[in-house]
NUGUPA-959979 format. One record per residue (C-alpha): residue in one letter; x, y, z. Coordinates in steps of 0.001 Angstrom, whole numbers, plus 500000, padded with zeros to 6 digits. Layout:
<pts>
AXYZ/...
</pts>
This chain:
<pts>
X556772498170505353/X558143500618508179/X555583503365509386/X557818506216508096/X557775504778504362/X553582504645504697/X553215508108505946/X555999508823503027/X553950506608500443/X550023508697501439/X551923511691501855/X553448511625498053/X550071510189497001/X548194512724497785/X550492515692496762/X550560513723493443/X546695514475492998/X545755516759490050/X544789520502491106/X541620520386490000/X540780517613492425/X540525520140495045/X539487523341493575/X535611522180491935/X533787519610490459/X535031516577488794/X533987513728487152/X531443510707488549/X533591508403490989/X534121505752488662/X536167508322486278/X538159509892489559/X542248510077488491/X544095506422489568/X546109508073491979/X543423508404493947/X542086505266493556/X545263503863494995/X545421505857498158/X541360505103499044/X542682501763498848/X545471501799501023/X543513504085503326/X541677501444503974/X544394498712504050/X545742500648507176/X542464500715509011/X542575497475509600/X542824495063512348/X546501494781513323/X548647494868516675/X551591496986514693/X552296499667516859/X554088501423514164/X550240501457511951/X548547501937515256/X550249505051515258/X549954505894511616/X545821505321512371/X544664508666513130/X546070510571510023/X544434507795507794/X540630508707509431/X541486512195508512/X542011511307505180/X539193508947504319/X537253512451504725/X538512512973501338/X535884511501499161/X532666512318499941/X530219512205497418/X527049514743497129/X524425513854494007/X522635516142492591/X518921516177491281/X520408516214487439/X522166513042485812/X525386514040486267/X527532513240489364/X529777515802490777/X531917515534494293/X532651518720496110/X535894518616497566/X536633519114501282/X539128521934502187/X542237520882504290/X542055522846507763/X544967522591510112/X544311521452513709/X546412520751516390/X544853517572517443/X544135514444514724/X540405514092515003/X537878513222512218/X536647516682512839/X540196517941511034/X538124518119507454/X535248520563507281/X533248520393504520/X531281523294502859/X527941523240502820/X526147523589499225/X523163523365497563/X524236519749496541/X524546518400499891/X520453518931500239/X519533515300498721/X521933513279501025/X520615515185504234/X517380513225503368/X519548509860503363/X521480511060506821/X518084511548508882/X515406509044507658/X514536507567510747/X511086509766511700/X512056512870509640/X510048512677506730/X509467516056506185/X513534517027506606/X514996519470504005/X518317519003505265/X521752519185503599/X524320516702504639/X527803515282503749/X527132511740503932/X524668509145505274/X525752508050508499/X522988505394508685/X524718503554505533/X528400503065504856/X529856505738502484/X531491504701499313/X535098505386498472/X536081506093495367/X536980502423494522/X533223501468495552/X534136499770498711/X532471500780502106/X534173502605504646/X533971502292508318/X531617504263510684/X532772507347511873/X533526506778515602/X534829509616516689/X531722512170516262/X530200513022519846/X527289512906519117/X526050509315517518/X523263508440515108/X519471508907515934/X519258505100516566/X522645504982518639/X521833507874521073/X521595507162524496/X518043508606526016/X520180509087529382/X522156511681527861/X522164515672527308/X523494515551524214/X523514519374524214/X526075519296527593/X528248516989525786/X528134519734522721/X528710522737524860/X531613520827526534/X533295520548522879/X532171523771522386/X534525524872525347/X537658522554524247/X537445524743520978/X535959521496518857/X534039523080516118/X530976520891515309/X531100519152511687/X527525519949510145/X526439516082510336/X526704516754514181/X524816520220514225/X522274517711512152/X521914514729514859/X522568517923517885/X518829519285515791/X517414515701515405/X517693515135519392/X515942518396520527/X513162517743518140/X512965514595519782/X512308516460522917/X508906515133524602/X508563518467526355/X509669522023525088/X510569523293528006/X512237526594528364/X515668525467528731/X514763523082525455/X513473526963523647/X516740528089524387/X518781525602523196/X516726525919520102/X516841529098519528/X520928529115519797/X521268526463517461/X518952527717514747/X521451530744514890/X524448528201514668/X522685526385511821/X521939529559510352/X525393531079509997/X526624527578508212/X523900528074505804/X522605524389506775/X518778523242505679/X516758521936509049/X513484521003509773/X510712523427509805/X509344521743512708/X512449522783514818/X510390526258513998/X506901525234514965/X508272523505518269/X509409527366519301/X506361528690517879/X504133526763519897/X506133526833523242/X505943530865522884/X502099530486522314/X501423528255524736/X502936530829527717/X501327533712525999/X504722535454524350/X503603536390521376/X506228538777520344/X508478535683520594/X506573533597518466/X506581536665516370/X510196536619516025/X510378533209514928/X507876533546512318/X510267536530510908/X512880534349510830/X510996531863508992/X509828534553506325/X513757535385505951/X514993531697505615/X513244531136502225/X514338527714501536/X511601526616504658/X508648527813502428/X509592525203500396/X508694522597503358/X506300519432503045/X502568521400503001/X501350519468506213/X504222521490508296/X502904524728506348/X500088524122507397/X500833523181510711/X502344526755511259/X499318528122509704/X497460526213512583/X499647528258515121/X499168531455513419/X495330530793514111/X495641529944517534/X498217532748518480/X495810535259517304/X492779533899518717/X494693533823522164/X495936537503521725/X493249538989520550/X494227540151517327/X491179540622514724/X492538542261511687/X495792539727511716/X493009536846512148/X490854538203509403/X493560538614506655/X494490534692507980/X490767533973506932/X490846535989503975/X493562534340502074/X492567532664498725/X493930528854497994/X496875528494495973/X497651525612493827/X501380526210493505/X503782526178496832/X504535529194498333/X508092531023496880/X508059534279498648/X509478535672502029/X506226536464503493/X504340534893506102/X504483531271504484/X504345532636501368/X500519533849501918/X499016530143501510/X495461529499502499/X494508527444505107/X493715523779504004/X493548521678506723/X491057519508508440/X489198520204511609/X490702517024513282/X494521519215512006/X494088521808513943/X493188520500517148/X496176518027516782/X498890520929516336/X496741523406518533/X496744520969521574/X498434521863524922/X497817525616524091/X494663526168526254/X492485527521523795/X488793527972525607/X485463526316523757/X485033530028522761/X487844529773520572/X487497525916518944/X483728527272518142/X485357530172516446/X487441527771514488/X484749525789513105/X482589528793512457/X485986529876510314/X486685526481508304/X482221526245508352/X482849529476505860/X486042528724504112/X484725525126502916/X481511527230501983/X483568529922499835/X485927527501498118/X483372523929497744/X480425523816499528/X479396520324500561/X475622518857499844/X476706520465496002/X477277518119493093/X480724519796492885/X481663518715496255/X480468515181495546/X482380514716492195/X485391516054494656/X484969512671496918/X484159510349493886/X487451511819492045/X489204510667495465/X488051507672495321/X489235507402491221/X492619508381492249/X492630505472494677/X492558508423497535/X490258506819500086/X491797508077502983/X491683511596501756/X488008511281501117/X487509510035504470/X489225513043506116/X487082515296503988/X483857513867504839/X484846513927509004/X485861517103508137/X482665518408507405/X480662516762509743/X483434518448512412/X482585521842511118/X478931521334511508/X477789520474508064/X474541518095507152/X475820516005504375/X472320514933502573/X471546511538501302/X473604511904497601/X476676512731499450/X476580509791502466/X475718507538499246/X478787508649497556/X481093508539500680/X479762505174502099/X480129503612498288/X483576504610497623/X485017503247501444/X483324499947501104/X484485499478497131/X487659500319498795/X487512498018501709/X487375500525504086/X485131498559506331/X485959500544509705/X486173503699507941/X482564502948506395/X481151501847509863/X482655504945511765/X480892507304508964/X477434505186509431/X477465506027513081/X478265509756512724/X475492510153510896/X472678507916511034/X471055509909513704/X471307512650511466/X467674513731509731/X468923515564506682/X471454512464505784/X468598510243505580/X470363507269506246/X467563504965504839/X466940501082504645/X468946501095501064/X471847502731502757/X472107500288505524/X471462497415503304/X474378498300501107/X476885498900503940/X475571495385505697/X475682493908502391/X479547494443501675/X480425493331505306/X478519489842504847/X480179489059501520/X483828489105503248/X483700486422505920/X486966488469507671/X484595491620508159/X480930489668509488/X481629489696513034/X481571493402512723/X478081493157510158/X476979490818513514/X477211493750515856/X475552495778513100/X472737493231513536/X472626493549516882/X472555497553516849/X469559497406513837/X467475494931516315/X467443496880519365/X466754499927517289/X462881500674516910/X463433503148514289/X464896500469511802/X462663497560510521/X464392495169509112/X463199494229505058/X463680490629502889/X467017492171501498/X468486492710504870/X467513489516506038/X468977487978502964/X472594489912503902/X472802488107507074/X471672484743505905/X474708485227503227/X476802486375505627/X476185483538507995/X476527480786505299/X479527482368504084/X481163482305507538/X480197478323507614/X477632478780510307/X474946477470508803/X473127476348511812/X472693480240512870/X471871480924509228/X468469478360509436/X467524479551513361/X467511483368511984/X465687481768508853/X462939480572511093/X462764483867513261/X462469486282510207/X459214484134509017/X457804484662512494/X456777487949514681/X457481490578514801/X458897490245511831/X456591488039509604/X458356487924506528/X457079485799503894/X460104484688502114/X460370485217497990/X461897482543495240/X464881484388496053/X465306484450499486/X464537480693498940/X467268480067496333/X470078482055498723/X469063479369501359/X469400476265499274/X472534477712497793/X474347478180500880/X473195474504502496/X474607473069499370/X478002474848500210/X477748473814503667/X477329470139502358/X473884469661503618/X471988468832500489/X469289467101502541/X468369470541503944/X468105471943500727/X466020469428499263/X463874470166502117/X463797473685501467/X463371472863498226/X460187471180499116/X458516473668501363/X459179476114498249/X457053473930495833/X454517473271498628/X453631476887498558/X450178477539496003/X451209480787495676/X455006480609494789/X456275480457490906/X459149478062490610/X461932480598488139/X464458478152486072/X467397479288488465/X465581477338491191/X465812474485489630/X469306474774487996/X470432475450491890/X469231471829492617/X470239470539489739/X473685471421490215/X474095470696494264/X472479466918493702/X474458466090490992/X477730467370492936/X476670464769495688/X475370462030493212/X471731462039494373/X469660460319491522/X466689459614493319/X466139463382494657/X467575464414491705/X465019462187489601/X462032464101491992/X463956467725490441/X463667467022486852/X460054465736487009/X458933468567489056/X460592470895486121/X458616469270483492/X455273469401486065/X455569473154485830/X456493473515482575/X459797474941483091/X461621474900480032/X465313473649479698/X467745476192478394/X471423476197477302/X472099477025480682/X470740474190482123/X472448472076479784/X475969474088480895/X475606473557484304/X475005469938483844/X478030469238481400/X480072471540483818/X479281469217486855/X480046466504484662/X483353467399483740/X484329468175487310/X483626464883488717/X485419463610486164/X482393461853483861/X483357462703480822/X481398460354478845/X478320461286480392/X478577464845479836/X479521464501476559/X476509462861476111/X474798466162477194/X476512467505474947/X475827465578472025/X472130465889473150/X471777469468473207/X473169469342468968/X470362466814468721/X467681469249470018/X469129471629468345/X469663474003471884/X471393477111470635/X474787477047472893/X475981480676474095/X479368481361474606/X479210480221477945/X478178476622476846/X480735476607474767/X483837477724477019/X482400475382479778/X482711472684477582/X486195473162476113/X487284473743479483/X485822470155480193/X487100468487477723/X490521469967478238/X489995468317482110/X489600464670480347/X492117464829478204/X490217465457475267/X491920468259473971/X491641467152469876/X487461467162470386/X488146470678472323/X489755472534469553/X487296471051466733/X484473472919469277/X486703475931469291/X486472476590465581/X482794475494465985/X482226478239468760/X483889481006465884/X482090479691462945/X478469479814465262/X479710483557465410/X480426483536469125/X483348485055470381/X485778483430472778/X486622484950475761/X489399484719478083/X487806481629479808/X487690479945476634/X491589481253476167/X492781479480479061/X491261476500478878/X492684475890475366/X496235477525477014/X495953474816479718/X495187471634476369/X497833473433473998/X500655472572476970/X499125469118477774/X499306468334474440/X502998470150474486/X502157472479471385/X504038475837473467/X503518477513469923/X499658477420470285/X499742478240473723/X501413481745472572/X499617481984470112/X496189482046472071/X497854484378474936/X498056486653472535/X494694486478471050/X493394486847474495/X495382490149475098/X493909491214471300/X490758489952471060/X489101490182474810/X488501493308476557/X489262492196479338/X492513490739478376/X494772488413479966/X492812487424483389/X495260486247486095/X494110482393485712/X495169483447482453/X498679484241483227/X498649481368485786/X498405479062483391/X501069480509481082/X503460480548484245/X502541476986485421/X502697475630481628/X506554476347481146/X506941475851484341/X505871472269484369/X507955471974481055/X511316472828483014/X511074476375480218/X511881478485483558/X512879481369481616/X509748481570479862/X507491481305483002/X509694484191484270/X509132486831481353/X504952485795481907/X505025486446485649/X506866489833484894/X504172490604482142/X501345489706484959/X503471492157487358/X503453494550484701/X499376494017483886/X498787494278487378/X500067497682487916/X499141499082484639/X495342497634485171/X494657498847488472/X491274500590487944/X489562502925490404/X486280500643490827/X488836497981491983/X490116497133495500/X493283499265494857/X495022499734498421/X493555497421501594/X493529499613504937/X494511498765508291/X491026498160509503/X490720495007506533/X492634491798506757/X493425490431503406/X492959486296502624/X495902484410502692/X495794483607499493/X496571486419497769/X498610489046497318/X498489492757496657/X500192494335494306/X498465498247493401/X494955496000493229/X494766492797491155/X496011489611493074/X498697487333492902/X497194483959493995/X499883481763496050/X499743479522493262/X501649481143490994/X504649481233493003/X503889477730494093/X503870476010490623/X506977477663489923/X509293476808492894/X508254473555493142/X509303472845489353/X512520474193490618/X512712472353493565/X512141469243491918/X514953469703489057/X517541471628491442/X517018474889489166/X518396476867491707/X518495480180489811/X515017480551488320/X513752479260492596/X516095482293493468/X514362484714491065/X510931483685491991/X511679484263495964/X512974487919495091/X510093488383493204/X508310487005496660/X510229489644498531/X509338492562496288/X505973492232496237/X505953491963500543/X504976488443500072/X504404486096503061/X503329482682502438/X501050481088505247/X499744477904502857/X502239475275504852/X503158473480501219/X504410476758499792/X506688477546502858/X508002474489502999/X509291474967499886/X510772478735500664/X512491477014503496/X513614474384502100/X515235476538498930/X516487479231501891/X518373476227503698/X520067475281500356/X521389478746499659/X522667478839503416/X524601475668502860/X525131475960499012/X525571479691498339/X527854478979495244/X525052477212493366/X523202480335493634/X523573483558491753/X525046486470493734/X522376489198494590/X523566492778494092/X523963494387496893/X520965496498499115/X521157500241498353/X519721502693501077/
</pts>
């Protein structure tokens, strides 16, 4: 086809359009006339590759064209496209089509600018960071004609703002997404310099007279440079500007308040009392500001740790920062005075609504402004960041104000915070400098309860050898603490999960040497338990006769944790013989006894004398719970009965309060799994993604911070966890019979969840399922494509 029959062919194409096309709103893009479906499509035929000369010269009309169909989406349900109006120019750039701006275009700026512009309220044409769409849902190239690139294109070597006054002076009127990335670059700007004001100031004018949406921090750059070299009336002027450019009220409320922050430091530095006063004065508004006065008369809200962020570089004197405290001392006063029981249900509703961080702020807040938080309120705080994992947060608190005589930061409160740092082995090396700070400290004794934290903490960091020297240094001086049957049973507890049950036994023995020392039940079901796990009769022999030399009475728990050891070293006939002995002396089984022996017998196969129990447990008037559930989940697909298996999921989700646990659901998942019934393990893992987010109470561990590293195990998903497992059970059943859809679904689910395996066995298999897609992509099903 000659190049004079194409320009023939777009030309009659386009004429050919209906009217309406270019004089409002039509229809979504899938509904667009077929006309001009047809010339998108040879649009983009044209652009590409080819050594033609005749299409080489036919290239710059088409870029003009592909202007054409830009799309802007509204807020509402229904897609409209606002139409670009034809301009002639004398010279074919891409910057031939102008494009009016409109309320519409607001959403997309959003998509245009998302690298580091959160708080951007711009209004755009299209998203140069993603291809646009024509209207036959194909991309279309980048733009590369604009001079001025993309936030992650631009050269830091450049003055982008010589390059725009140069097109400026050829007579090149800048498109708006230009204007956009021009506005993007200054605020970029690691100094505002004069020069940097300038250019500012001209191009808020320019941005102004299109009627485009910017940045308000393009304002509170100006603002501050005025401040900061003492022109008020200029920083004056920008703020009226602001009040007459409504749509910035409507700004994210940190920049609000951020020029509320430079409205307190410009009349601190000038002097001006009755301006400073009404500043003070103003009463908190729930609702965002919505009229043209000085951002909209909000209140100030922000934290002491705010305002010297966006008031730094502006040489206020210690004068003035004492001033500000003294103001924000008597606004937190006036609106929720702190040490009240209304300013401690504030922090515990922050913690509720999984807000920990906000809490956090608060309570530095506060201490900024000079308040003395009393013991309630550090109780509260301290609580809340440790439920919430907040270890560094917690530990930063503790040192504000332990010196502190009206927080009364007592043994309890020290004992709690030492406490939750020893029970997660990731977060003891920090409870170990903790140690170290309470033993150099004169003020701080150390009690039997904080002694027991550490020995916790040391066994459950598998360092028991430090655990027994500190053992022997508490019982000496200064110290001289006489240990308690519970201190005792911590000790033998953790030896026996260090595997050193000859310790224990010795421990054990210096216990019952002691005249003055009452041997409790839960001493002996300790030993009990840890000898039979290692098969010592003979000590085990010196246990039972010691129990009966005291007069320690067996109890159903006894009997449960000696069936339950049983079962798990795979004995069944011997602890069914425990069993059978505790019907002959007629021991009254719990529910526990009962759900630790299904879940036995289940283990040995004996899933027929597990379900007879199981109506014995209900007739006895017990009531299962979601232990018991599983176990007879985990029998009902050994026994490959899927119907019962259903059928006790859902009596779990019914019956429990607690409802499905997420063993539960794990063995749901791994039963169909394991039975090739892929679909069916699929809709369970999406009803345990669906409990999990639905289930996420406050008390949990909703949101891990920065300062806690999670276990490797699991993941988090808006607070219960996904064990590794679950994924694992199901991509190796895949694996194994070349399922290679269901393995596909299961690593997408890996991917939404942020899921990174480091359990070697489970990547193996995500590599080994990656390689096959690489090499085999037609045996897997096509993904849709990534959206911005």
């Amino acid at each position: 086809m000659s190049a004079t029959r194409i320009r023939s062919r777009i030309t009659t194409s386009i004429h050919t359009q209906p009217a309406e096309a270019h004089s409002g709103s039509v229809h979504c893009p899938h509904q667009l006339h077929r006309s001009s479906i047809i010339t998108t499509q040879v649009l983009r035929w044209l652009l590409s590759p080819t050594s033609t000369p005749a299409l080489l010269s036919v290239k710059p009309r088409t870029r003009s064209l592909l202007g054409h169909t830009r799309f802007a989406h509204s807020t509402s349900t229904k897609h409209t496209i606002t139409p670009p109006k034809l301009k002639a120019k004398s010279t074919g750039t891409a910057s031939a089509w102008d494009i009016p701006v409109t309320p519409l275009h607001s959403a997309t700026y959003r998509e245009v600018h998302r690298s580091g512009n959160a708080g951007l309220l711009g209004a755009a044409t299209s998203n140069p960071a993603t291809p646009s769409v024509t209207t036959s849902g194909a991309p279309r190239p980048k733009d590369t004609n604009s001079f001025i690139p993309e936030v992650s294109l631009q050269d830091p070597n450049i003055d982008y703002w010589k390059v725009y006054q140069a097109q400026r002076d050829k007579k090149h009127k800048p498109t708006i997404t230009e204007l956009l990335r021009l506005h993007d670059w200054l605020s970029t700007r690691p100094l505002m310099t004069n020069d940097i004001a300038s250019r500012s100031t001209l191009l808020i004018k320019e941005m102004h007279k299109r009627r485009l949406r910017f940045n308000i921090n393009l304002y509170n750059n100006l603002i501050q440079h005025h401040i900061k070299r003492n022109k008020f009336d200029d920083a004056q002027r920008v703020l009226d500007q602001m009040a007459e450019y409504r749509e910035v009220l409507k700004a994210d409320r940190s920049m609000r308040q951020r020029t509320l922050a430079l409205l307190l430091a410009m009349y601190l530095k000038s002097g001006n009392e009755p301006q400073l006063q009404a500043l003070v004065d103003r009463e908190p508004s729930s609702s965002a500001p919505s009229s043209s006065s000085e951002v909209g008369g909000e209140a100030l809200s922000q934290t002491m740790a705010d305002f010297l962020k966006w008031s730094k570089g502006l040489q206020l004197n210690n004068e003035s920062i004492e001033r500000v405290k003294t103001i924000f001392h008597g606004i937190q006063e006036r609106t929720c005075s702190p040490n009240t029981p209304r300013f401690t249900h504030l922090l515990q509703r922050q913690f509720e609504d999984n807000r920990p961080q906000d809490a956090y702020r608060l309570m530095n807040h506060i201490l900024d402004i000079g308040f003395h938080p009393n013991a309630y309120t550090v109780s509260s705080i301290m609580s809340g960041l440790l439920n919430a994992r907040l270890y560094n947060e917690a530990i930063h608190i503790w040192d504000r104000i332990k010196e502190d005589p009206e927080a009364r930061s007592d043994q309890v409160l020290l004992n709690s915070l030492l406490s939750a740092l020893c029970q997660d082995p990731t977060q003891f090396p920090t409870a170990r400098e903790l140690w170290s700070q309470i033993l150099v400290n004169p003020e701080i004794k150390p009690d039997v309860i904080t002694f027991s934290n550490m020995l916790n903490g040391y066994f459950r960091a598998k360092d028991p050898s430090s655990a027994m020297m500190l053992w022997d240094q508490m019982r000496e001086r200064p110290y001289s603490i006489k240990p308690n049957a519970i201190m005792y049973n911590a000790v033998m507890t953790g030896l026996f999960h260090n595997h050193l049950p000859k310790e224990a036994m010795a421990i054990f023995d210096q216990m019952i040497a002691r005249k003055d020392m009452v041997l409790p039940l839960d001493t002996f079901q300790i030993m009990i338990k840890g000898l039979l796990s290692v098969r010592d009769s003979e000590n085990l022999s010196k246990v039972l006769l010691k129990m009966d030399e005291v007069g320690v009475e067996k109890n159903a728990a006894t009997y449960t944790i000696i069936t339950d050891t049983l079962f798990s070293q795979r004995d069944a006939e011997a602890a069914k013989q425990v069993a059978d002995l505790m019907t002959e002396r007629k021991i009254a089984k719990n529910a526990v006894t009962y759900s630790a022996i299904i879940a036995g017998l289940v283990n040995v196969g004996d899933f027929e004398r597990a379900q007879r129990l199981f109506k014995e447990m209900q007739e006895e008037g017990h009531r299962p719970t979601t232990h018991t559930f599983g176990a007879m989940m985990q029998g009902a697909f050994k026994a490959g009965d899927v119907e019962l298996a259903e059928s006790m999921a859902q009596l779990a989700i019914q019956n429990t309060k607690e409802g499905m646990s997420a063993g539960a659901y794990s063995i749901m998942i791994s039963g169909y799994s394991n039975l090739l019934m892929m679909d069916k393990a699929d809709h369970w893992f999406q009803e345990f993604r669906r409990a999990v987010v639905h289930s996420s109470p406050s008390s949990s561990l909703p949101y891990p911070s920065s300062s806690s590293s999670l276990p490797s195990d699991f993941v988090y998903a808006d607070g219960p966890k996904i064990t590794w497992r679950i994924f694992y059970v199901q991509l190796k059943a895949c694996v194994e019979h070349r399922l290679w859809g269901p393995a596909d679904r299961v690593l997408r689910a890996m991917e939404d969840l942020g899921f990174e395996s480091n359990v070697p066995k489970l990547t193996r298999l995500i590599r080994r399922v990656e390689d096959i897609r690489a090499a085999h992509p037609e045996q897997f099903p096509s993904r849709p494509p990534v959206t911005a």
